[in-house]
Z-matrix of the N, CA and C atoms (Angstrom, degrees):
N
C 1 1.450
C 2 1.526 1 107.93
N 3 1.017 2 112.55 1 130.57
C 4 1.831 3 120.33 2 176.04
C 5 1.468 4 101.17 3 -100.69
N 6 1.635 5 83.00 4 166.06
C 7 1.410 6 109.63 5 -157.25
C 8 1.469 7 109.31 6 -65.32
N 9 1.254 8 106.42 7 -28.83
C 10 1.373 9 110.08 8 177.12
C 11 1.577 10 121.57 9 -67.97
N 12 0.968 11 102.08 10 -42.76
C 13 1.901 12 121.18 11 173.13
C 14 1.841 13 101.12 12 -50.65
N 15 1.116 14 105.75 13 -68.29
C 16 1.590 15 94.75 14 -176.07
C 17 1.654 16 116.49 15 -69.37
N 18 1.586 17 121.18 16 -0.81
C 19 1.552 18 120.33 17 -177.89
C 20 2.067 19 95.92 18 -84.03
N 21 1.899 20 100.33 19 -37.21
C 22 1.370 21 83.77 20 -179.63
C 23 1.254 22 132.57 21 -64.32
N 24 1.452 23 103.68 22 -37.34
C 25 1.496 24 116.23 23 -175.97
C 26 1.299 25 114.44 24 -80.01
N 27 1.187 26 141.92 25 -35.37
C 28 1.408 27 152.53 26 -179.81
C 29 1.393 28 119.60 27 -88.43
N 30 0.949 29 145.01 28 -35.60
C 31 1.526 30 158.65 29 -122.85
C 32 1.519 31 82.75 30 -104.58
N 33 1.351 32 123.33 31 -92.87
C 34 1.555 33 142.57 32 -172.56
C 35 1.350 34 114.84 33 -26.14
N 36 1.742 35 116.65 34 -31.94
C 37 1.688 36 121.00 35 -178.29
C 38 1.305 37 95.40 36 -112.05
N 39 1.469 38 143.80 37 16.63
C 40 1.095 39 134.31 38 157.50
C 41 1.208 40 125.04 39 -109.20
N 42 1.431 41 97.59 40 -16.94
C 43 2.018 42 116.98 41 166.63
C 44 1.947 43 95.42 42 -70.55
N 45 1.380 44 100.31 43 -49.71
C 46 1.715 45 92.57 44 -170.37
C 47 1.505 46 111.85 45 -76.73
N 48 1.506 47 110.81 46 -14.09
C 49 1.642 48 92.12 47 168.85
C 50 1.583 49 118.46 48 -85.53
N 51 1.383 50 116.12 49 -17.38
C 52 1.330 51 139.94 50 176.79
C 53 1.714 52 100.03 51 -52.44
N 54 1.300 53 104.25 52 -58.21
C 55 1.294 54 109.37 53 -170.72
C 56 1.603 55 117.29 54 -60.07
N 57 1.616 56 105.63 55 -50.80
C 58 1.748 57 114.50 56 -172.46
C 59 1.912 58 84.04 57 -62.84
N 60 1.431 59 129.97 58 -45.67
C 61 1.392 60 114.65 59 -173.77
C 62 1.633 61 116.36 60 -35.63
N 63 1.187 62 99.07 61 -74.26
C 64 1.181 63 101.21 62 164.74
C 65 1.600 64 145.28 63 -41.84
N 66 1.085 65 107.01 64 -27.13
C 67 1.247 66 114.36 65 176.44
C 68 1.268 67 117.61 66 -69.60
N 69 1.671 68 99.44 67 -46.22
C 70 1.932 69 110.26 68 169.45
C 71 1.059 70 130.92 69 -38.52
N 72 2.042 71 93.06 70 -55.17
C 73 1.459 72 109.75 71 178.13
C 74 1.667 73 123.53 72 -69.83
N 75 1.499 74 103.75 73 -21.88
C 76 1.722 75 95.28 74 173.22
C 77 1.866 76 107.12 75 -80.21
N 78 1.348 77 111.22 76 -22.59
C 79 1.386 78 114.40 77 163.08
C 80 1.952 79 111.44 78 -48.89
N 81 1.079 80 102.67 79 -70.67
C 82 1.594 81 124.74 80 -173.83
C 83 1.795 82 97.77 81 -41.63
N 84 1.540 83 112.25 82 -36.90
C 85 1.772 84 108.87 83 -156.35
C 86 1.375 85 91.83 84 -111.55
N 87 1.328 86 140.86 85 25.59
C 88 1.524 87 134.72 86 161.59
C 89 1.308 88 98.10 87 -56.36
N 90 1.001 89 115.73 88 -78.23
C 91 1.735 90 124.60 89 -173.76
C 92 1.585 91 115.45 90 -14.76
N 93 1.627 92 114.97 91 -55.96
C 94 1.098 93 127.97 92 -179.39
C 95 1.725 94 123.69 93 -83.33
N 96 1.630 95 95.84 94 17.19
C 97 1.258 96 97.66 95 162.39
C 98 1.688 97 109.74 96 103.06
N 99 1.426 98 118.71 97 -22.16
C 100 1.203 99 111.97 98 -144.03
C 101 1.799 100 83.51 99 -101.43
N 102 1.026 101 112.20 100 144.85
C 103 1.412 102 127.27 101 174.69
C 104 1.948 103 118.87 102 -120.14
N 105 1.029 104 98.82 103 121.33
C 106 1.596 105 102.12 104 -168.58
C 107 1.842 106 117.70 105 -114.57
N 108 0.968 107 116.79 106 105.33
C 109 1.694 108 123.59 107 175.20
C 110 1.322 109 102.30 108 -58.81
N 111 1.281 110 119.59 109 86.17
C 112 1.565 111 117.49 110 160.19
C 113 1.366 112 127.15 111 -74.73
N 114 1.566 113 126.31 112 5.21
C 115 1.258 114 129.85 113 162.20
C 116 1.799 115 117.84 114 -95.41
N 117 1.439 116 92.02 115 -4.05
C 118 1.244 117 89.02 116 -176.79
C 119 1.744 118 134.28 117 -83.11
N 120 1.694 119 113.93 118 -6.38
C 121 1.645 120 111.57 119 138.40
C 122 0.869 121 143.00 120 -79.20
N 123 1.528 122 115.63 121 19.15
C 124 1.433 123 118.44 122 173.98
C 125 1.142 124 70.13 123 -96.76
N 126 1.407 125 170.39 124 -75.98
C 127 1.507 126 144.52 125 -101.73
C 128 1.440 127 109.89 126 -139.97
N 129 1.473 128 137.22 127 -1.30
C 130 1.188 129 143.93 128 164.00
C 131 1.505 130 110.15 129 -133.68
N 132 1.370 131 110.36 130 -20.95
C 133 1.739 132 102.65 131 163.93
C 134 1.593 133 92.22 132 97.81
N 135 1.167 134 115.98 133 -37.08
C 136 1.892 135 107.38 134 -168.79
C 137 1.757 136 100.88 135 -95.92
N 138 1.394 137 107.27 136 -149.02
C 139 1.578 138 104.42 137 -175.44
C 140 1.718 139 75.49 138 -138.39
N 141 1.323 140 92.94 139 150.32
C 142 1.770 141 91.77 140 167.34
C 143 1.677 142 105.72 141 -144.27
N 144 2.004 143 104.35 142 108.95
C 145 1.040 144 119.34 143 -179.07
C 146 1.210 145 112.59 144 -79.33
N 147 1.729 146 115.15 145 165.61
C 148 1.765 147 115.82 146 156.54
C 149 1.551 148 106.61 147 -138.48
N 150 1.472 149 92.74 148 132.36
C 151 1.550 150 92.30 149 168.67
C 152 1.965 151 105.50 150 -148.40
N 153 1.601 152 87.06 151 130.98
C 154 1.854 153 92.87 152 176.02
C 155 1.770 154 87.83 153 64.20
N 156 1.266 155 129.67 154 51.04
C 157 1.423 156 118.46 155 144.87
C 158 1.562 157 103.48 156 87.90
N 159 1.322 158 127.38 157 -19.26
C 160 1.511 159 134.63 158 159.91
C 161 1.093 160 130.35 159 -71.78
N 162 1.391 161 131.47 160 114.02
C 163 1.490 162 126.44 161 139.52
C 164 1.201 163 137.65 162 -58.81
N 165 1.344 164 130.21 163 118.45
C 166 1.488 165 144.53 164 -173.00
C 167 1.525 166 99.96 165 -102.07
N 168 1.361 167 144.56 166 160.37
C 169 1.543 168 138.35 167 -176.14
C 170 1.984 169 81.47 168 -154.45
N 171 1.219 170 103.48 169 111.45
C 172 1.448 171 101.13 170 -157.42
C 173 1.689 172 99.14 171 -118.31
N 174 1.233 173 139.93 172 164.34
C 175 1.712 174 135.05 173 178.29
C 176 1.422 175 84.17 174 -100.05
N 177 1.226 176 106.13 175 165.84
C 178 2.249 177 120.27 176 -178.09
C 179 0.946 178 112.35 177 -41.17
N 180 1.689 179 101.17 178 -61.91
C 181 1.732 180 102.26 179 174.36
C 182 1.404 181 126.66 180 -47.76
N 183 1.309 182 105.86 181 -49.36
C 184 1.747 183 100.53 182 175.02
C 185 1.407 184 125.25 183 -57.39
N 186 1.586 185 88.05 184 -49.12
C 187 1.890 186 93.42 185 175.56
C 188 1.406 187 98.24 186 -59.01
N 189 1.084 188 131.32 187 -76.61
C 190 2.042 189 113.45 188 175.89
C 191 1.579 190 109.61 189 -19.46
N 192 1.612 191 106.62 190 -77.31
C 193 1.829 192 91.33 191 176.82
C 194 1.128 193 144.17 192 -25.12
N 195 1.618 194 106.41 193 -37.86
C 196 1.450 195 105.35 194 -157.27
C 197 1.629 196 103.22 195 -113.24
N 198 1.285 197 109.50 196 0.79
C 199 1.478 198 127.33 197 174.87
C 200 1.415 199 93.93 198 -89.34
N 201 1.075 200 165.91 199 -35.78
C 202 1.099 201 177.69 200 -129.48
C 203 1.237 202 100.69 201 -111.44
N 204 1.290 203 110.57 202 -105.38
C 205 1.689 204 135.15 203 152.81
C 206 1.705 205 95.81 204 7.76
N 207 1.425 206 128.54 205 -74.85
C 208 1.071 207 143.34 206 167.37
C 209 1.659 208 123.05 207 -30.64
N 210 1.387 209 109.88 208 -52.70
C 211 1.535 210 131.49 209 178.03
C 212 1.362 211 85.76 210 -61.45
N 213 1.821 212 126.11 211 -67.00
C 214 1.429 213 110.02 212 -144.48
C 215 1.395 214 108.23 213 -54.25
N 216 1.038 215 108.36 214 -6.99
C 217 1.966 216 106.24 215 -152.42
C 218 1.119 217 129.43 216 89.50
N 219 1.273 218 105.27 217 64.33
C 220 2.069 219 103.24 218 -161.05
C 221 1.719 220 79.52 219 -140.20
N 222 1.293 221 117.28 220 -28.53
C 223 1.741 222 106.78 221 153.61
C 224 1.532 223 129.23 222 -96.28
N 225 1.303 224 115.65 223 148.72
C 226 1.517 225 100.06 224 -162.55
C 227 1.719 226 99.41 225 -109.61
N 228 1.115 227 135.56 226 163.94
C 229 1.291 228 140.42 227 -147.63
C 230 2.137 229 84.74 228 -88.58
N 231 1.380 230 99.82 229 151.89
C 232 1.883 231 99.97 230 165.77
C 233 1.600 232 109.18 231 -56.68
């Protein structure tokens, strides 16, 4: 099977579970301050976080990382 074969079939339901992930998790990290533009890869392609007065403009993966990172408790609430 080539690489291409598993990007068609896989790719598209792992971008859309990627996405609802995220969405949860910027749900889950309100509390701790962090605020997440989830409309904002449909229209700039990146995610653009804020936390403590910063903007971060992050790619999926990161915004997953650092939403995460965030959940475990490695950020502390304001």
């Amino acid at each position: 099977m080539s690489m291409s074969t598993i990007d068609q079939s896989v790719m598209p339901a792992f971008e859309k579970w990627m996405a609802e992930q995220i969405n949860q998790l910027s749900v889950d990290t309100l509390s701790l301050g962090v605020l997440t533009c989830t409309a904002c890869p449909k229209v700039l392609g990146d995610y653009i976080i804020e936390y403590k007065g910063a903007s971060m403009r992050l790619s999926t993966e990161k915004t997953y990382a650092f939403l995460q990172y965030a959940k475990a408790g490695e950020l502390k609430a304001p």
